[in-house]
C-alpha angles and dihedrals in degrees: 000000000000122000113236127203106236128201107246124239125296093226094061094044092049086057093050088052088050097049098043083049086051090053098043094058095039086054089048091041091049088047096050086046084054098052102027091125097044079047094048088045097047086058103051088050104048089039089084092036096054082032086060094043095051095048089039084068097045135092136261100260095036098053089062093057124066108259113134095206129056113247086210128019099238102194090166085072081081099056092040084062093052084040100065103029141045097253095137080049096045088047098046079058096044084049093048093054105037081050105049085038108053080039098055097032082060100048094037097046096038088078107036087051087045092053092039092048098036108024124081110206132136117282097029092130092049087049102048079045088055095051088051094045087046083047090046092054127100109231085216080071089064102021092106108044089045089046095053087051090048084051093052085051089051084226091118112103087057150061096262099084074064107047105039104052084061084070086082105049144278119255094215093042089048087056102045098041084050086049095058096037089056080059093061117090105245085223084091100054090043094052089054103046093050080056086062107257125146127229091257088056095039087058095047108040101030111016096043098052094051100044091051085112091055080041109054087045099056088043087053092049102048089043089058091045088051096048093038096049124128115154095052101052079042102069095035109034102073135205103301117102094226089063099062142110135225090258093046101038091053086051090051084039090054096042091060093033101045088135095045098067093153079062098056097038084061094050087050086047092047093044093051104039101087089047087062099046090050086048096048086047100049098026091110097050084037096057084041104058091044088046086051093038099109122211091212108148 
């Protein structure tokens, strides 16, 4: 006779169902346990943010009662926004300034952090001392006397008071850019310059490319603070519309549409939806460069 394959009992095979099932869901159970806080905090987070897109979508008279779900998905709410403010103006300037910002805080900041990380001259510690008391200090301490010079210039009613003193540097992205470059071996600088490079060249060709991580993330930061800023186009640009940026324009949008609040949560939706993107897109070269970012004095 033969020998035939049989299929083994039902039994048997409903109890290895039942146990895999059992597996599965102890595994899951065990991996929500684990992360229970990361889960918790991921959830108070993302609830605005899911509360301001549903009552982004629902009508007038719905989003003053308290239902939590739209009864019709009202997409037009977006382009009514756009319709009756100035919301494509207020983000070409929000773009201007976040743009020429993040580019000239991180021209201007790479080689005061490289000298003040690298160079040994007289009066390095005082300097370094000078770029965390400037970080330490409110700029509400200093908001009239550079106003008034802004004022003399006629440059006040615009951007620019903003954009052109970060030619000169940022005190947090000096610091943060000097923290990393302590972090790399000076073995590097000193075999380029015995191949005859300058400091100019040591800093483009070996110190840049390895300090892309420290630099994205200052880039990243600065561009969020740009596109995020309140107080400053608020003292200098003025009272006209087309002055104005994403954060102060939402603020003027809301004062003359305070009913209308799936209106507004379209226009926040609207304001911090590219923040997010960018954020979502960098967010590996940006937790890198902060992970990389040393704290060695």
């Amino acid at each position: 006779m033969s020998a035939t394959m049989t299929a083994p009992p039902r039994p048997v095979a409903r109890t290895a169902r039942r146990d895999g099932s059992r597996a599965r869901r102890r595994r899951a159970l065990l991996w929500i346990a684990t992360h229970a806080l990361a889960i918790a905090l991921a959830l108070m987070f993302l609830a605005p943010v899911v509360f301001i897109a549903l009552t982004a979508l629902m009508t007038d008279e719905q989003a003053l009662t308290s239902d939590l779900w739209p009864r019709a998905w009202n997409w037009e709410n977006f382009a009514e926004v756009i319709e009756k403010s100035m919301l494509l103006r207020w983000a070409g300037n929000t773009l201007m300034y976040a743009a020429l910002g993040t580019l000239f805080t991180v021209v201007s900041s790479v080689p005061v952090a490289y000298a003040l990380a690298r160079f040994r001259f007289r009066g390095r510690r005082a300097a370094f001392l000078l770029v965390v008391t400037a970080m330490m200090l409110p700029p509400q301490v200093v908001a009239v006397p550079i106003y008034l010079v802004w004022a003399r210039l006629g440059l006040t009613d615009s951007l620019w008071p903003l954009i052109l003193p970060l030619l000169l540097g940022d005190a947090f992205s000096i610091f943060l850019l000097r923290q990393f470059l302590l972090t790399i071996p000076a073995d590097y600088t000193d075999a380029a310059k015995v191949d005859g490079c300058s400091d100019l060249m040591t800093l483009l060709r070996v110190i840049l490319p390895m300090a892309r991580p420290a630099i994205a993330a200052v880039a990243l930061f600065q561009f969020f603070y740009c596109w995020n800023d309140y107080y400053g186009p608020l003292l200098y640009a003025g009272v006209e519309q087309e002055n104005l940026t994403l954060s102060l324009g939402l603020a003027t949008f809301k004062a003359f549409h305070s009913v209308q609040w799936n209106l507004t949560m379209a226009a926040t939706l609207l304001v911090t939806a590219p923040v997010i993107i960018v954020f979502f897109f960098a967010q590996r070269v940006f937790i890198e460069g902060v992970t990389l970012t040393g704290v060695k004095g």
